[in-house]
Backbone bond lengths (Angstrom), bond angles and torsions (degrees), N, CA, C in turn:
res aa  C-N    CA-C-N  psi(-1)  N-CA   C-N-CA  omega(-1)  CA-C   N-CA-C  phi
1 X - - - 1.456 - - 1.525 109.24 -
2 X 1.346 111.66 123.88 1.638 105.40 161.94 1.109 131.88 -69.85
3 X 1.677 101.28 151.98 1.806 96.27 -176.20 1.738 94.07 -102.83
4 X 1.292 67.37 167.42 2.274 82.25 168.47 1.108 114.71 -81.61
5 X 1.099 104.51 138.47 1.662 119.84 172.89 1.513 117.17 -134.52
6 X 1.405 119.65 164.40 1.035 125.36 -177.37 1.600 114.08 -54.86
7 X 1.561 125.89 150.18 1.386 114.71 -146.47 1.497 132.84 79.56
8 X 0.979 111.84 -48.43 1.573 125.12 166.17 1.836 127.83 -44.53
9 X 1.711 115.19 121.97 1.626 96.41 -165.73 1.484 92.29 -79.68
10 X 1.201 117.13 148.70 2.106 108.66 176.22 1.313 96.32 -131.57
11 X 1.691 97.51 143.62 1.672 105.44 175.32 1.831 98.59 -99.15
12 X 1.139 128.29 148.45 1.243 127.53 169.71 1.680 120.61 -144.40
13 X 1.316 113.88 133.45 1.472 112.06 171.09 2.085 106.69 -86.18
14 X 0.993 91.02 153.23 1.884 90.10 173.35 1.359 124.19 -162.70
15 X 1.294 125.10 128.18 1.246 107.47 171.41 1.983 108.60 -125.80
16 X 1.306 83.91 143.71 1.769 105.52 -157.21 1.548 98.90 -106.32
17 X 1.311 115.50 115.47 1.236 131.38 178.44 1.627 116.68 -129.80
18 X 1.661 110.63 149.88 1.454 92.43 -162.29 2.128 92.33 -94.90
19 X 1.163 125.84 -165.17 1.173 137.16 -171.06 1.101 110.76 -63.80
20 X 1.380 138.85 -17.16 1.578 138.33 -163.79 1.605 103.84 -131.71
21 X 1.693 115.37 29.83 1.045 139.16 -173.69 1.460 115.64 47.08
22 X 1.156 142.62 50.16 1.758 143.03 -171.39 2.033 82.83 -104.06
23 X 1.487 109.40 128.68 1.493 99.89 -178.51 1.765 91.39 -96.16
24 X 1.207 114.12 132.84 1.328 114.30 161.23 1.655 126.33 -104.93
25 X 1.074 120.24 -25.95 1.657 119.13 145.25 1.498 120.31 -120.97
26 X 1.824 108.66 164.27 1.456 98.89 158.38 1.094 104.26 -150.90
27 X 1.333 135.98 -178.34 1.907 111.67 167.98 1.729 88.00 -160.43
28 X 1.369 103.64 23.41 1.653 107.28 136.99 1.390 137.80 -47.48
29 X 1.407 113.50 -36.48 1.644 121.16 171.12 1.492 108.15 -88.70
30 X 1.621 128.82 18.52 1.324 117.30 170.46 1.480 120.14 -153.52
31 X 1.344 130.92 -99.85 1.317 133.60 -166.40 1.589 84.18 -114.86
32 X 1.693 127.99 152.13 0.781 127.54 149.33 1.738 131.87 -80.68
33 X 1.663 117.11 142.61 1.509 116.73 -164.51 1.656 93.78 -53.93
34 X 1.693 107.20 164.01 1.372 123.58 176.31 1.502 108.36 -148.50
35 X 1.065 96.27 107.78 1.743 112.20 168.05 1.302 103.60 -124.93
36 X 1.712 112.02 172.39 1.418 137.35 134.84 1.257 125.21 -89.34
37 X 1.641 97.24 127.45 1.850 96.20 172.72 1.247 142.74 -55.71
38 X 0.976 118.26 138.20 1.844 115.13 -171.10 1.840 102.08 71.30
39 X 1.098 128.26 5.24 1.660 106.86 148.70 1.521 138.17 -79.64
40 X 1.396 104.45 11.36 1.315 104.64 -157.24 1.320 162.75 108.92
41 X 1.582 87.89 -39.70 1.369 89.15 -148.94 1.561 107.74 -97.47
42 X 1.115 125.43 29.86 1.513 136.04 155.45 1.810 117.37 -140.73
43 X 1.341 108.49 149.71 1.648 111.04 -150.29 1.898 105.13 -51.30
44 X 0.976 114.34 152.81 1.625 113.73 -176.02 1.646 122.94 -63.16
45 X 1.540 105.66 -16.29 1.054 93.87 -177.90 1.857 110.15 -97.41
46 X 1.443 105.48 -19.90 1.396 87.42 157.24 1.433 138.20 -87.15
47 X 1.574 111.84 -9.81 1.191 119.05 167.41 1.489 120.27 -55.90
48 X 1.320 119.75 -42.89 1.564 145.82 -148.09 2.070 86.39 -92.20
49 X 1.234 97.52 -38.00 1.582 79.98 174.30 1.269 124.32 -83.70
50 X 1.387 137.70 -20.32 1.425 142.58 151.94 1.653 101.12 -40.36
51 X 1.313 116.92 -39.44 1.590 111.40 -172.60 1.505 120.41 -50.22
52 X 1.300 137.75 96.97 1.537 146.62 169.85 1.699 100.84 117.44
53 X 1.353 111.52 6.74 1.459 96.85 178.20 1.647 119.69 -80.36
54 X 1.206 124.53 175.82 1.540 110.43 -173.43 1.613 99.97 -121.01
55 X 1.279 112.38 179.26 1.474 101.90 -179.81 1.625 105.93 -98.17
56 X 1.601 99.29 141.94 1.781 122.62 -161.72 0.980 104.65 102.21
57 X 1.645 137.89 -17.01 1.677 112.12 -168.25 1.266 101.62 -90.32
58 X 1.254 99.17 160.18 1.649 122.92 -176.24 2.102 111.31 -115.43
59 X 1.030 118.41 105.19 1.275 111.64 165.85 1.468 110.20 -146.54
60 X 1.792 97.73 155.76 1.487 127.93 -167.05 1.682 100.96 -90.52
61 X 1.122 128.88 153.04 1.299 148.61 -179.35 1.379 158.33 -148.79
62 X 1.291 142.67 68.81 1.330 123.58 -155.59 1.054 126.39 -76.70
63 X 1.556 130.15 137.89 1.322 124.19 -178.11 1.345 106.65 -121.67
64 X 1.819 122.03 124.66 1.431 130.79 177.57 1.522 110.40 -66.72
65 X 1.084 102.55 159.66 1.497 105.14 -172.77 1.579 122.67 -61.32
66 X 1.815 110.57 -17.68 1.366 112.73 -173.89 1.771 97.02 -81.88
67 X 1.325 111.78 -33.90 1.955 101.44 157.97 1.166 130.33 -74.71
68 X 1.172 124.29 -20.97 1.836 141.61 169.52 1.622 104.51 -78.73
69 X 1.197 96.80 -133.88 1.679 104.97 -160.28 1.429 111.23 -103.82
70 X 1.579 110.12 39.86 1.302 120.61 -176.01 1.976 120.55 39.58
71 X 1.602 79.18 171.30 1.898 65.20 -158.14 1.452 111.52 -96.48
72 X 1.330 145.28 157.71 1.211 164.31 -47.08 1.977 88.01 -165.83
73 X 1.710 86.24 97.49 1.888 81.17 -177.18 1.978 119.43 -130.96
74 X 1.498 93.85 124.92 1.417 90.94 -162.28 1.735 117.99 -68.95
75 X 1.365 100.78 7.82 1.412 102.00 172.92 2.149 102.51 -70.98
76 X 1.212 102.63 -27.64 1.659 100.42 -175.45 1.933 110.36 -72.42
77 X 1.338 112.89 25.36 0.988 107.24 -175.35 1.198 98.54 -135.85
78 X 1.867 112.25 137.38 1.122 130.23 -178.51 1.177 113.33 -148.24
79 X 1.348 106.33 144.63 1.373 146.52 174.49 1.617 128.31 -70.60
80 X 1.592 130.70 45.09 1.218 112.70 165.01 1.591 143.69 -108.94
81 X 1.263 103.66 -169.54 1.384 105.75 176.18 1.647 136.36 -86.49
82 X 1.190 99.19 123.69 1.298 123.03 -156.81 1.738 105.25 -29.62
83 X 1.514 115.59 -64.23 0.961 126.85 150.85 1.940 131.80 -8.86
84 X 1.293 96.98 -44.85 1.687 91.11 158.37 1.869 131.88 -77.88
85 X 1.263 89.52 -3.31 1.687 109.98 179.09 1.470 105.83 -70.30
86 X 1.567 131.44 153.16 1.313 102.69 164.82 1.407 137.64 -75.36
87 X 1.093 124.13 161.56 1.569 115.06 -177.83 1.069 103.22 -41.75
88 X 1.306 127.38 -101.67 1.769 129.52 174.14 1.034 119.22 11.28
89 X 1.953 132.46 -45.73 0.963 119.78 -137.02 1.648 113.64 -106.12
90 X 1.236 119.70 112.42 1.617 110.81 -173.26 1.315 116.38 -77.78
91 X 1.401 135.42 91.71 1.351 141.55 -162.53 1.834 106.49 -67.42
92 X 1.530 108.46 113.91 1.549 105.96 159.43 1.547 112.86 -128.73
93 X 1.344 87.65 162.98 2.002 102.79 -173.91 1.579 85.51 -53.44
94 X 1.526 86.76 138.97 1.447 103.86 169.46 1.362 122.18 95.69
95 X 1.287 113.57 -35.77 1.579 123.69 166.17 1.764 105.08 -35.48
96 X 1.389 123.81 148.88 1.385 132.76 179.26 1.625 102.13 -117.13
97 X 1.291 140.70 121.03 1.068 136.44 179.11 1.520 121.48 -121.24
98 X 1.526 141.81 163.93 1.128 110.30 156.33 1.791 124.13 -138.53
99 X 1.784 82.86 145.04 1.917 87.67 -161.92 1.647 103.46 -89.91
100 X 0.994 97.35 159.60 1.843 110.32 -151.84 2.168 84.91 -113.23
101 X 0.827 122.69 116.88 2.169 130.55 173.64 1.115 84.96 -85.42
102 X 1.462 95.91 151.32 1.584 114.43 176.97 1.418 117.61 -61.64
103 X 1.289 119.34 -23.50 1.669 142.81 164.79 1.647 97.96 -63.85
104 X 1.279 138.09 -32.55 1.688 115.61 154.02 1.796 72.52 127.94
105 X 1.099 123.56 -12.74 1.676 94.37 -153.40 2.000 101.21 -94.19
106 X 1.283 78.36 146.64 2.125 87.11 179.41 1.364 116.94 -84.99
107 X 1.412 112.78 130.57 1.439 123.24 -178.87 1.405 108.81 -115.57
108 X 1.347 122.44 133.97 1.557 99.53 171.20 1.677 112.45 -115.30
109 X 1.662 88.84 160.33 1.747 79.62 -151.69 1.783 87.82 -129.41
110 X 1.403 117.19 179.22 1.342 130.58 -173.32 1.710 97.99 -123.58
111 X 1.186 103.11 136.73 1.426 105.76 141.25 1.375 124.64 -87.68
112 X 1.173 126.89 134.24 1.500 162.44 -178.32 1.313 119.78 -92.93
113 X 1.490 136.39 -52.36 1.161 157.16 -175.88 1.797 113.35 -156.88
114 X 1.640 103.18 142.37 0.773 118.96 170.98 1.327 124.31 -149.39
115 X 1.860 112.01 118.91 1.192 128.88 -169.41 1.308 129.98 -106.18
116 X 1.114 121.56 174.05 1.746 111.55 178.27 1.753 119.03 -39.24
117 X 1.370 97.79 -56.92 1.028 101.51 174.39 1.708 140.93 -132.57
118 X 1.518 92.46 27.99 1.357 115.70 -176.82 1.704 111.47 -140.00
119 X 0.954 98.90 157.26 1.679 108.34 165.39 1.327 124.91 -139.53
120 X 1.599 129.68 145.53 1.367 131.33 -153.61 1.666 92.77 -121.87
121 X 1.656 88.63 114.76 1.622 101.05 174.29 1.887 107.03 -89.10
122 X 1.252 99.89 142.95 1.303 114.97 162.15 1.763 118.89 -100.75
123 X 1.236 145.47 130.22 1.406 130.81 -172.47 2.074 102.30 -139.07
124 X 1.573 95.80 12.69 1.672 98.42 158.49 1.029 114.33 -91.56
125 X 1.933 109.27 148.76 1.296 80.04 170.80 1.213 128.86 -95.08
126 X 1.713 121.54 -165.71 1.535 119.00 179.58 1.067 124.73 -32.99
127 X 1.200 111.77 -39.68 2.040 133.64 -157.96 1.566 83.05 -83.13
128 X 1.419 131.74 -66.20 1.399 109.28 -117.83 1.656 118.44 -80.05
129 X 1.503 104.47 165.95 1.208 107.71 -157.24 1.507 134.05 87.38
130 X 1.557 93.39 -10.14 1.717 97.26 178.40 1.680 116.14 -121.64
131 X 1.167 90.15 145.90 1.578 94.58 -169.33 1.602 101.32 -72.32
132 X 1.132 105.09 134.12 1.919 122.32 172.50 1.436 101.07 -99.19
133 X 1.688 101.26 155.40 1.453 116.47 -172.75 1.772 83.69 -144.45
134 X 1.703 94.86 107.80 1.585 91.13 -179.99 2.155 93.27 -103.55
135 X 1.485 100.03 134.16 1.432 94.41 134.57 1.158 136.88 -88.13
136 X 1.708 145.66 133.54 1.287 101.50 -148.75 2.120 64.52 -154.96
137 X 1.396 96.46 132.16 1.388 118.56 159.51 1.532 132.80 -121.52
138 X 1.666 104.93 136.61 1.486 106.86 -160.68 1.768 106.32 -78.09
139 X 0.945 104.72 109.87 1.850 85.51 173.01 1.497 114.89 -93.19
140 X 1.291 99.95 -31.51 2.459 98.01 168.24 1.270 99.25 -153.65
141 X 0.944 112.54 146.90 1.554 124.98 151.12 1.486 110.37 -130.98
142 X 1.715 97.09 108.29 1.725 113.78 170.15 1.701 117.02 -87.49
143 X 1.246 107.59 116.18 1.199 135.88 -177.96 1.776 102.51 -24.24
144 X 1.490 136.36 122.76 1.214 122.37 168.35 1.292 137.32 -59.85
């Protein structure tokens, strides 16, 4: 049986739980995720564990936060004034918004606190800083 390797398109089922078992995704009840290896586009440390698996196997995994969603930094938190929000917009904890860098690129951020006249952006994400426990099953890996 072949394993996957980088290049390879892979179908996978997974369910992502943090260390004290709270599951925060799964995509067991639907279509399985579909990437290619080595593009990216899912965090490295769960990508890197699909690497040599075959299709049908099933394995458990932890990934530290410097392979997950990096770790948890209070420089991503800011402090502004309410006033730059739009009028319309009634800011509450928890709301997800997204701030536009003068470089054009979109970040999305959380509110945290909200004060008379300020609001406390968050711009980590949900994950980071916390260790993930992926189950993660191969369902194909097509040759690149």
């Amino acid at each position: 049986m072949a394993e996957a390797k980088l290049g390879d398109r892979v179908k996978v089922h997974y369910r992502g739980s943090l260390k004290d078992g709270t599951e925060f995704d799964s995509s067991f009840d639907g279509d399985p995720l579909e990437f290619t290896l080595g593009e990216g586009m899912v965090i490295p440390g769960f990508e890197n564990a699909i690497i040599g698996m075959t299709d049908g196997e099933t394995k458990t995994v932890s990934i530290s936060p410097d392979e997950g969603y990096g770790p948890y930094s209070d420089e991503l938190i800011a402090v502004v004034q309410r006033s730059i929000l739009p009028a319309d917009l009634e800011p509450v904890v928890g709301m997800q918004l997204e701030a536009k860098g003068e470089d054009g690129t979109v970040t999305v951020v959380t509110i945290t606190e909200v004060a008379d006249d300020t609001v406390t952006l968050d711009a980590n994400h949900e994950l980071a800083g916390e260790e993930l426990v992926f189950e993660i099953q191969l369902v194909e890996a097509i040759a690149g």
